[in-house]
LUMKOL-574252 format. One record per residue (C-alpha): y, z, x; residue in three letters; residue number from 1. Coordinates in steps of 0.5 Angstrom, whole numbers, padded with zeros to 4 digits. Layout:
<atoms>
@c2: Y; c3: Z; c1: X; residu: ALA; num: NUM
...
</atoms>
This chain:
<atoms>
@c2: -0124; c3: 0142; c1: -0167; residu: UNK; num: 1
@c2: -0124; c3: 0146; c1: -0174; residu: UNK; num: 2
@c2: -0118; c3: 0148; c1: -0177; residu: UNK; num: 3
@c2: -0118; c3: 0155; c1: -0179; residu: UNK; num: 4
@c2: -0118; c3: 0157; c1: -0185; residu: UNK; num: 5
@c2: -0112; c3: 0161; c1: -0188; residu: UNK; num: 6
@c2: -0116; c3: 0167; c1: -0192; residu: UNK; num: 7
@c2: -0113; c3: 0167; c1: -0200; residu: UNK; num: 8
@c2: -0112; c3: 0173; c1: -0202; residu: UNK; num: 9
@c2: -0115; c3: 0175; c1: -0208; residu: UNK; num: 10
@c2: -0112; c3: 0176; c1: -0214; residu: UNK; num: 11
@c2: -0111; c3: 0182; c1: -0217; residu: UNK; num: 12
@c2: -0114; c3: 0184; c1: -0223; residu: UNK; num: 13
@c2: -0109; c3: 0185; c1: -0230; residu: UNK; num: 14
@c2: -0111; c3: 0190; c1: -0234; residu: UNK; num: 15
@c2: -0108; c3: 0189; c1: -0240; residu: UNK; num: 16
@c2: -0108; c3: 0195; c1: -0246; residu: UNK; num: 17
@c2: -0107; c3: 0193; c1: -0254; residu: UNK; num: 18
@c2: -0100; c3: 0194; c1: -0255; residu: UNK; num: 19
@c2: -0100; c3: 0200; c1: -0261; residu: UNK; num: 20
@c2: -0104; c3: 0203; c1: -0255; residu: UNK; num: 21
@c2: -0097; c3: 0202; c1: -0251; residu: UNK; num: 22
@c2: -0093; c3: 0205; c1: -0256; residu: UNK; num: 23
@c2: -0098; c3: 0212; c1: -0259; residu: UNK; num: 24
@c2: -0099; c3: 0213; c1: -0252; residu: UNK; num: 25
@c2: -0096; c3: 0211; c1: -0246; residu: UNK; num: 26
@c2: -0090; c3: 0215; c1: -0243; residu: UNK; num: 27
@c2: -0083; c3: 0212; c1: -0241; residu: UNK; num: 28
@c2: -0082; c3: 0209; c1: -0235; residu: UNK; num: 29
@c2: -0087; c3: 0204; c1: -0234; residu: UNK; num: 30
@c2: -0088; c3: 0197; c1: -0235; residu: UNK; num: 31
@c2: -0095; c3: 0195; c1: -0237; residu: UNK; num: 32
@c2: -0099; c3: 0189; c1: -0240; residu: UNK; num: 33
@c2: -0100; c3: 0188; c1: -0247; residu: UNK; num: 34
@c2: -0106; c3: 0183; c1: -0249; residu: UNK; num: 35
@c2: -0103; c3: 0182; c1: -0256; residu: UNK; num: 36
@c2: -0095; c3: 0183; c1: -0255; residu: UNK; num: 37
@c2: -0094; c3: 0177; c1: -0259; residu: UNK; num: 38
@c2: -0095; c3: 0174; c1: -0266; residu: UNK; num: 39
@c2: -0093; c3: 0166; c1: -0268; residu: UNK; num: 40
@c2: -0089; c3: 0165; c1: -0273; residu: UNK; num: 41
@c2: -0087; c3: 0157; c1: -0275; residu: UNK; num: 42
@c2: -0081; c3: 0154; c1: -0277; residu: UNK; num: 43
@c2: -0081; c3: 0148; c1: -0279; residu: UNK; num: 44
@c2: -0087; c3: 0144; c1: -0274; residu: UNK; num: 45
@c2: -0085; c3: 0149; c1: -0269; residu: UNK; num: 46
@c2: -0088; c3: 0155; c1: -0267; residu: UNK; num: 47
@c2: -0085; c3: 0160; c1: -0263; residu: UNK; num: 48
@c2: -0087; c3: 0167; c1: -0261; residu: UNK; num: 49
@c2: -0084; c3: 0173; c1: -0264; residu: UNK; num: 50
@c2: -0085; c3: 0181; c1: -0262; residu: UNK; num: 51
@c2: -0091; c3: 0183; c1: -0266; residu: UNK; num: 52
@c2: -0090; c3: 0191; c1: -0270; residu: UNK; num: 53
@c2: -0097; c3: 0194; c1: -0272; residu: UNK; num: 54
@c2: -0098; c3: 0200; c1: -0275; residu: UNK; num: 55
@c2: -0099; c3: 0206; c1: -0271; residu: UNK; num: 56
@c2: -0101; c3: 0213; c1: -0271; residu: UNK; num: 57
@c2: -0097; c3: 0218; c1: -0269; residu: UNK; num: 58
@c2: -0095; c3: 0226; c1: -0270; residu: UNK; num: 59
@c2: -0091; c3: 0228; c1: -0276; residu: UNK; num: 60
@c2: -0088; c3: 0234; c1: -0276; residu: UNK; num: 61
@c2: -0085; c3: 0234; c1: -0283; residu: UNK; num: 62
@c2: -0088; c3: 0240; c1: -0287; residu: UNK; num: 63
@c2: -0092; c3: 0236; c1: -0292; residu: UNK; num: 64
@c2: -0096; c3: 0232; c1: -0286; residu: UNK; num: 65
@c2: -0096; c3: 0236; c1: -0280; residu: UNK; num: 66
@c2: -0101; c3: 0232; c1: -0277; residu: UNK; num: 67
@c2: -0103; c3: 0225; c1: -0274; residu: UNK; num: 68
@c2: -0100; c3: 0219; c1: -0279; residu: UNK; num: 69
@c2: -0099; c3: 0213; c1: -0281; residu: UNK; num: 70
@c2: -0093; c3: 0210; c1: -0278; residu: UNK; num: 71
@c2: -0090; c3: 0203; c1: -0281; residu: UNK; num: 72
@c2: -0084; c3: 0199; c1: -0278; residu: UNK; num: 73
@c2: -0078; c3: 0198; c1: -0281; residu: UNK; num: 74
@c2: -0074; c3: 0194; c1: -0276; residu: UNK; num: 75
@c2: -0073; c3: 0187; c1: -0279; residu: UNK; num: 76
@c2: -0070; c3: 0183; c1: -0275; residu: UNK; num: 77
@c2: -0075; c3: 0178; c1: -0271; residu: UNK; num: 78
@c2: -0075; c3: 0179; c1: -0263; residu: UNK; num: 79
@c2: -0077; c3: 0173; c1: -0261; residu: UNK; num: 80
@c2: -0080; c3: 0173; c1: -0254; residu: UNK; num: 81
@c2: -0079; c3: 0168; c1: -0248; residu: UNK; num: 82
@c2: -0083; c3: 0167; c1: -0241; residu: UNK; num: 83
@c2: -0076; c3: 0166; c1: -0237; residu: UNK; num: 84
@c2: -0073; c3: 0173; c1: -0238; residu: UNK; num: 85
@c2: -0074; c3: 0180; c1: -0242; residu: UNK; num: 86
@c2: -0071; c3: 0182; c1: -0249; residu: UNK; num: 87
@c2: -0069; c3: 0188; c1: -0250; residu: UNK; num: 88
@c2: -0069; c3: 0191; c1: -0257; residu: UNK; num: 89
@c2: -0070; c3: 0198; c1: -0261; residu: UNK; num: 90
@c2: -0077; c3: 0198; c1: -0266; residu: UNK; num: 91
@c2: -0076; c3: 0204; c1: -0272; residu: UNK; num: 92
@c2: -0082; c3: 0207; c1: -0275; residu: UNK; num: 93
@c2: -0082; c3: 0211; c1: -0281; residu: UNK; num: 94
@c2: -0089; c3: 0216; c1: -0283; residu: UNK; num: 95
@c2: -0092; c3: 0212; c1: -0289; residu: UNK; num: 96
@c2: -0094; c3: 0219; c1: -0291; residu: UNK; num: 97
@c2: -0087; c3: 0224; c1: -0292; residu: UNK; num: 98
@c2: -0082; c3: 0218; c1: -0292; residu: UNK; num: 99
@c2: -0078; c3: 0222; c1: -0288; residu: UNK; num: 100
@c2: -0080; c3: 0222; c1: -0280; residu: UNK; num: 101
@c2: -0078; c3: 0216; c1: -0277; residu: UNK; num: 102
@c2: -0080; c3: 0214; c1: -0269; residu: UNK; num: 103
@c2: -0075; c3: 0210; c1: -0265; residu: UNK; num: 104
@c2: -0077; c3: 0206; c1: -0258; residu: UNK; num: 105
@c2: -0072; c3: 0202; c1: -0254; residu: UNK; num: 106
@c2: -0076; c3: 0198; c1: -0251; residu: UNK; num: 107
@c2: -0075; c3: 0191; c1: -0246; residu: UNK; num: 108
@c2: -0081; c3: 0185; c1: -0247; residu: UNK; num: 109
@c2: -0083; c3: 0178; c1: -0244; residu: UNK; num: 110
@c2: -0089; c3: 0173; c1: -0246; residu: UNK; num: 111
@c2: -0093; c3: 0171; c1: -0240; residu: UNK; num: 112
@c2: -0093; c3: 0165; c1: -0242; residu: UNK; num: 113
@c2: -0090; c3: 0160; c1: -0248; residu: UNK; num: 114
@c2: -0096; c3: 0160; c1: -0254; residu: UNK; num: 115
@c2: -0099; c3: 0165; c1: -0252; residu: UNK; num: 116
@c2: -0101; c3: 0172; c1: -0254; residu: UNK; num: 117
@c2: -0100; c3: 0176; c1: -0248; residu: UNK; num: 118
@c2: -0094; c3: 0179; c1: -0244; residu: UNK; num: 119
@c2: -0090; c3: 0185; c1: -0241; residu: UNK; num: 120
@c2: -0087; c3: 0191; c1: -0245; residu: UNK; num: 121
@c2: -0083; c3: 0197; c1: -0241; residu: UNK; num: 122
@c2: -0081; c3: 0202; c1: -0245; residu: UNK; num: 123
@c2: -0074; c3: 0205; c1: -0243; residu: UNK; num: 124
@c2: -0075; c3: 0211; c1: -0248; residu: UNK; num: 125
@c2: -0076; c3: 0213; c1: -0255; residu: UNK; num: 126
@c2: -0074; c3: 0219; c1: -0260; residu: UNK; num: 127
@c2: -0076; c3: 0223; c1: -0261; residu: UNK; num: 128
@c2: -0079; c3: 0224; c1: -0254; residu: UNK; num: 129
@c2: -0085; c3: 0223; c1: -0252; residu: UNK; num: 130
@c2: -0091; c3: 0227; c1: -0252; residu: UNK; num: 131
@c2: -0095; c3: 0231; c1: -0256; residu: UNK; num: 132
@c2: -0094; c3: 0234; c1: -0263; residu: UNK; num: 133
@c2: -0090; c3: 0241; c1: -0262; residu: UNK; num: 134
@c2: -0093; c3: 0246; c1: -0268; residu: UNK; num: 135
@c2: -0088; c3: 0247; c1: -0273; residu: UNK; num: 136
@c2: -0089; c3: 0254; c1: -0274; residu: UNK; num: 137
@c2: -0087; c3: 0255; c1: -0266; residu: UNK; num: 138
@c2: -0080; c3: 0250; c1: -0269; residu: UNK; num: 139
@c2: -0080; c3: 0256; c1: -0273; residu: UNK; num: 140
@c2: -0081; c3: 0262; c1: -0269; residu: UNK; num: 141
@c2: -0075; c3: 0260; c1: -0263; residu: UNK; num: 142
@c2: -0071; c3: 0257; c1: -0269; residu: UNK; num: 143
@c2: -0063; c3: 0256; c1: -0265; residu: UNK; num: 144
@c2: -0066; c3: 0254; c1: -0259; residu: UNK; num: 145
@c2: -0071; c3: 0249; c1: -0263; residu: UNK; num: 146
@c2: -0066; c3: 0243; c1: -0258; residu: UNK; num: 147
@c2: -0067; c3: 0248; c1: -0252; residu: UNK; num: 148
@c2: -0075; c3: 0247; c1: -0252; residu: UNK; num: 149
@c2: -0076; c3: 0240; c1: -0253; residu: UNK; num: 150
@c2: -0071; c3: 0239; c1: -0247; residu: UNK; num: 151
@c2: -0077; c3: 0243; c1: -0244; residu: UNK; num: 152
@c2: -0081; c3: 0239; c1: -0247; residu: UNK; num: 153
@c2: -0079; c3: 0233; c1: -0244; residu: UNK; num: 154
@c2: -0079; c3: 0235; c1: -0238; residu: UNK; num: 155
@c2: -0086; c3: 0238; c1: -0238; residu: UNK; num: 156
@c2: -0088; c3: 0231; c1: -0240; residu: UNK; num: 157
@c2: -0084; c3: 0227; c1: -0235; residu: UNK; num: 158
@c2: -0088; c3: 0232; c1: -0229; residu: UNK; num: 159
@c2: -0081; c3: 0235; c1: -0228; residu: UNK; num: 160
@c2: -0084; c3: 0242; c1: -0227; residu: UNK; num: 161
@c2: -0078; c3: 0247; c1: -0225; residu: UNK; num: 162
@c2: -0074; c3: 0243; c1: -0230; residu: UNK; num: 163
@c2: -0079; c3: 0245; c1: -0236; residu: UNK; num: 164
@c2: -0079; c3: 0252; c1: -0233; residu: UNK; num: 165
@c2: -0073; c3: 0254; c1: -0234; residu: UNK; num: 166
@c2: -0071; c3: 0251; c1: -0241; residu: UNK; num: 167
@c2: -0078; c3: 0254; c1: -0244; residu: UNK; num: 168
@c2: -0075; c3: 0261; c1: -0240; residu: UNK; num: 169
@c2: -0068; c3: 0260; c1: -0242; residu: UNK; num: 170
@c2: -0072; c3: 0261; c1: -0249; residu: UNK; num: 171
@c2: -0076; c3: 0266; c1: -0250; residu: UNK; num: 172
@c2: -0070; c3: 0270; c1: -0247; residu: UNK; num: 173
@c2: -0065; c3: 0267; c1: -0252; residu: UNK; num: 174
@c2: -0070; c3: 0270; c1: -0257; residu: UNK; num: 175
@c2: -0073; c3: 0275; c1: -0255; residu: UNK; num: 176
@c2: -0071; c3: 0280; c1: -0261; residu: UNK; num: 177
@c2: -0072; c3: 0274; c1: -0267; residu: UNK; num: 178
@c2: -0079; c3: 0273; c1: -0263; residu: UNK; num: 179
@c2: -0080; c3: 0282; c1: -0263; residu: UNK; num: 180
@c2: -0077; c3: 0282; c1: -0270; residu: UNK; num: 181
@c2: -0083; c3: 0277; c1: -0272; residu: UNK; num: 182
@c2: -0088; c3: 0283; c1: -0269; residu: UNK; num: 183
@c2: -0084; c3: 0288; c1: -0274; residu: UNK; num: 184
@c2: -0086; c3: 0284; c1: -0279; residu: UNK; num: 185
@c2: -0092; c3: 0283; c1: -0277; residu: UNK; num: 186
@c2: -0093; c3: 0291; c1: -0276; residu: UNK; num: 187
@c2: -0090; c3: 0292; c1: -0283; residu: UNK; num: 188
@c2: -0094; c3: 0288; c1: -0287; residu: UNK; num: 189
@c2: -0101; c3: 0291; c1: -0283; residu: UNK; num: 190
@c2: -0098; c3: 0299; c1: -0284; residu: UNK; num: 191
@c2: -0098; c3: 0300; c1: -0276; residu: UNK; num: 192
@c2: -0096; c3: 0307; c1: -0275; residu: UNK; num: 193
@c2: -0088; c3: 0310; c1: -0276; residu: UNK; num: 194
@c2: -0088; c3: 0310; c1: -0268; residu: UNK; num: 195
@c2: -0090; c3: 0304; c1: -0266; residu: UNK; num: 196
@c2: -0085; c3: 0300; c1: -0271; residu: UNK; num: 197
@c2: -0080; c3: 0305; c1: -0268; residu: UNK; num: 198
@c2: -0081; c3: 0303; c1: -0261; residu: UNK; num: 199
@c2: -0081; c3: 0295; c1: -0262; residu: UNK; num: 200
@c2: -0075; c3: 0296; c1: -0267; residu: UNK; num: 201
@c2: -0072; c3: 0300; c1: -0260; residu: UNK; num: 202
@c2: -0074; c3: 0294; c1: -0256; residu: UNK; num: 203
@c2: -0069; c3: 0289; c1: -0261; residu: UNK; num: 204
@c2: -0064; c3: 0293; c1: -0258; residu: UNK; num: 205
@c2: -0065; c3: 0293; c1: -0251; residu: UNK; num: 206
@c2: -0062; c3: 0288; c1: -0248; residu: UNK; num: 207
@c2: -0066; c3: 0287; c1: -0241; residu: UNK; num: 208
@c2: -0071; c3: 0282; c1: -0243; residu: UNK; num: 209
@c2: -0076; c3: 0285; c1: -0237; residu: UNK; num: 210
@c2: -0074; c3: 0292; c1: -0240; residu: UNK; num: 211
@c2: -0075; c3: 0290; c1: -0248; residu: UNK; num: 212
@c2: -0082; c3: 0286; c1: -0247; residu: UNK; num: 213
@c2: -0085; c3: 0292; c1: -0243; residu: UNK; num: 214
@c2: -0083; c3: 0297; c1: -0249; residu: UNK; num: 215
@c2: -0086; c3: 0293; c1: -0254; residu: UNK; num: 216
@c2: -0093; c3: 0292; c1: -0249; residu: UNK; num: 217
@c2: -0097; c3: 0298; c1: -0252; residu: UNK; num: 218
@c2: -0096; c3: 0297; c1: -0260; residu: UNK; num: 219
@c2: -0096; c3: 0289; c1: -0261; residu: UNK; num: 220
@c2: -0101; c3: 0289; c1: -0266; residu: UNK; num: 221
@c2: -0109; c3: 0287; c1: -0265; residu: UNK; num: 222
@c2: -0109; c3: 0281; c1: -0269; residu: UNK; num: 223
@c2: -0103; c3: 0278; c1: -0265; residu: UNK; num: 224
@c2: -0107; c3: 0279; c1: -0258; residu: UNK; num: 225
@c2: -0110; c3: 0273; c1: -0255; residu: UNK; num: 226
@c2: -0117; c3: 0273; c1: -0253; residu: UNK; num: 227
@c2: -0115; c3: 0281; c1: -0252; residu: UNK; num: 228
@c2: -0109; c3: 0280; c1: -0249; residu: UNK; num: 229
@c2: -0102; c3: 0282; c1: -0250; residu: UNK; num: 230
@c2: -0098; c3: 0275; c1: -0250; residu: UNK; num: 231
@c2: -0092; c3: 0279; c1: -0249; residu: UNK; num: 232
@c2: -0095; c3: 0281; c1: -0243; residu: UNK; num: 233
@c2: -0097; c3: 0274; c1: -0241; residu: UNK; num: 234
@c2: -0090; c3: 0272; c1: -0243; residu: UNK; num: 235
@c2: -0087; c3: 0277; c1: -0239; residu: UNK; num: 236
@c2: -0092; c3: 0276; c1: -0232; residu: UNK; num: 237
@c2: -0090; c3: 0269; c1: -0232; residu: UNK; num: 238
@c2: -0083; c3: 0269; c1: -0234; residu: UNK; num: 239
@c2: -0082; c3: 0274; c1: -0228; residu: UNK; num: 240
@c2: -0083; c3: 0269; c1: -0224; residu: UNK; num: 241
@c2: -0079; c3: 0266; c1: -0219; residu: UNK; num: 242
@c2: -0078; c3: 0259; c1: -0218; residu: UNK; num: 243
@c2: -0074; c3: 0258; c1: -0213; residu: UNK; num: 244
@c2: -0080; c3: 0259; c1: -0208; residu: UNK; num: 245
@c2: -0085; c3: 0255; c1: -0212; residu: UNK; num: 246
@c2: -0086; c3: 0248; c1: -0212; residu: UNK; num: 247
@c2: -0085; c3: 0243; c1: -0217; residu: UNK; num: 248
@c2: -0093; c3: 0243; c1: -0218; residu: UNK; num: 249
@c2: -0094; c3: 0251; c1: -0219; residu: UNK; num: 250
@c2: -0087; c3: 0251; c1: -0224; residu: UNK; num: 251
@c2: -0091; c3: 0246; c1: -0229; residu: UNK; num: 252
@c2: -0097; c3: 0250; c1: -0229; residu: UNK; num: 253
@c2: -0093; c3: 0257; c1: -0230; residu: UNK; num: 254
@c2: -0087; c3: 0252; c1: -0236; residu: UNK; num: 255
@c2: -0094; c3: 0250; c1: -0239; residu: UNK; num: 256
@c2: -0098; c3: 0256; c1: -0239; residu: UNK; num: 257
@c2: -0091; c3: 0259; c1: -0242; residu: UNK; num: 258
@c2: -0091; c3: 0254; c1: -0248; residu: UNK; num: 259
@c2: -0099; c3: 0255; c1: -0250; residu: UNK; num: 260
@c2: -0098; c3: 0262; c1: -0250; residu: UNK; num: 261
@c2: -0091; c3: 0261; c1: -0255; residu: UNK; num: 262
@c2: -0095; c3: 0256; c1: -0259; residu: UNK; num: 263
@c2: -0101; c3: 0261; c1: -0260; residu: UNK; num: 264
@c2: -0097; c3: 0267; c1: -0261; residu: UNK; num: 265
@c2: -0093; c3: 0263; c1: -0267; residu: UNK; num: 266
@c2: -0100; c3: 0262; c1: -0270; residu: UNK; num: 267
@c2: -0102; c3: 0268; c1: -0269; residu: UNK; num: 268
@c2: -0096; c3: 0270; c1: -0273; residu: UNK; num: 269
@c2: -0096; c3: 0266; c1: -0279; residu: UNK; num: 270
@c2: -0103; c3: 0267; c1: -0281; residu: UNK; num: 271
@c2: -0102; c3: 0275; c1: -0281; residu: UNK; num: 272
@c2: -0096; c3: 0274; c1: -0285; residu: UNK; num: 273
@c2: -0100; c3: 0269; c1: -0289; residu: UNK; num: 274
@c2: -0106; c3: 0273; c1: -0290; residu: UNK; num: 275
@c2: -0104; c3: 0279; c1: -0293; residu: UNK; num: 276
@c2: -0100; c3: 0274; c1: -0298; residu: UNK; num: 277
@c2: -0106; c3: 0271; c1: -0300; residu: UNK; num: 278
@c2: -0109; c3: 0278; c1: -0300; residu: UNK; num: 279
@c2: -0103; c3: 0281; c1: -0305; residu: UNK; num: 280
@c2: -0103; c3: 0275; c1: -0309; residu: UNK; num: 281
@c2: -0111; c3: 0276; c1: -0310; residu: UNK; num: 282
@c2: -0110; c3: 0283; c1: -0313; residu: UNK; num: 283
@c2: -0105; c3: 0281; c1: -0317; residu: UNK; num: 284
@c2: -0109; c3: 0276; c1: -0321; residu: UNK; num: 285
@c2: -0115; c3: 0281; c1: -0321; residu: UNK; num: 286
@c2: -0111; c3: 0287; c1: -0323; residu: UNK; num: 287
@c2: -0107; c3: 0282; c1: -0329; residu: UNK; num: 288
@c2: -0114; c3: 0280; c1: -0331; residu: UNK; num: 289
@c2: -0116; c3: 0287; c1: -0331; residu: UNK; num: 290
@c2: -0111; c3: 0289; c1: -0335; residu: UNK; num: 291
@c2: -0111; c3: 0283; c1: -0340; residu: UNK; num: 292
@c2: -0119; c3: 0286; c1: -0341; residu: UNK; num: 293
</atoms>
């Protein structure tokens, strides 16, 4: 009689990313495979494996970049790594570009193996939190609750929808009337009727935030709207909602919605500002050309 044979099971594939990928891009919370985690470096005539810091690109919110960066290490201690057990230790980064914003990662990593390149890394957090790049003309626009809104950020990233809901709510309600007064200014500049500027003015005062949105949907200035809509009506639509009946899900459709519109709307206001500032600088120049003539 045969023996029978006991089946193998089949290894599971590893699939391994560069470690710059790991840090622009992989979320907290998670342990991933680096292919390159470790550089060598030699002592004497012994080599051993230290944590490798390339250089990344990330989003910088200074005024002078406001956009993707280089980003350079400046932690100078040598995190030396080991197959037997995880280090666990901070990496700071600083923009090569403004020299001022600076990214820092709280992280655990262990080679695979001794003399090679390979390991583990999890990413227990980083600051500031992970995510995209929050436009600094929205910083701007909510101003106080600059904090308040990245909470809200950090929530959206992490999946936490109700969470994010609340905290982008809170802030659009703690600044409606900074939010209304940009309108005005806006109105303003754009010579909207007597009335119109009255009515927003009267909605600052308002203290019910549903009361004030809906004073002000009629005479928001048309180059505010997004894709012919009202985004204080958008805002208010989404923000009478509801959570407690909602899922986790249908709260991160509406906190996400929530932000976007907030972000085009801070857009939206800047350049209407900008550009009539560019058109007055304009006429200046021509008029002092024409006078000196």
């Amino acid at each position: 009689m045969t023996e029978d044979k006991k089946e193998e099971a089949p290894h599971e594939k590893i699939n391994y990313i560069n470690l710059a990928e790991f840090l622009e891009n992989s979320p907290p919370n998670q342990m991933i495979y680096i292919s390159d985690l470790a550089e060598y470096k030699e002592r004497g005539y012994n080599f051993f494996p230290v944590m490798k810091k390339p250089d990344l690109q990330l989003p910088c919110s200074h005024d002078s970049c406001n956009g993707l960066r280089f980003f350079r290490c400046t932690s100078t201690t040598e995190y030396k790594l080991t197959p037997e057990d995880f280090i666990y230790f901070y990496m700071t980064y600083r923009c090569s570009n403004c020299q001022r914003t600076e990214k820092t990662f709280f992280l655990a990593a262990e080679v695979t193996e001794s003399l090679k390149k390979p390991g583990q890394c999890y990413k227990f957090g980083e600051f500031p939190p992970y995510g995209p790049l929050v436009s600094p003309k929205l910083i701007k626009l909510i101003g106080p609750d600059r904090d308040e809104f990245l909470k809200g950020r950090t929530s959206e990233n992490q999946g936490l929808g109700v969470a994010a809901f609340t905290y982008y709510r809170r802030v659009v309600e703690n600044q409606k009337n900074r939010i209304l007064e940009k309108i005005i200014k806006v109105s303003e500049t754009l010579k909207a009727s007597e009335d119109n500027i009255n009515t927003l003015k009267n909605a600052v005062k308002e203290t019910q935030f549903s009361k004030a949105l809906k004073m002000s949907k009629d005479v928001i200035p048309e180059s505010l709207l997004i894709n012919g809509n009202n985004p204080l009506l958008l805002l208010h639509g989404a923000l009478s909602e509801g959570i407690h009946a909602k899922t986790d899900e249908e709260c991160m459709e509406l906190a996400s919605s929530v932000r976007v519109v907030l972000a085009e709307l801070s857009d939206r206001l800047s350049q209407a500002l900008k550009d009539e500032a560019e058109l007055k600088k304009a006429i200046s120049i021509l008029n002092n050309r024409k006078k000196a003539d």
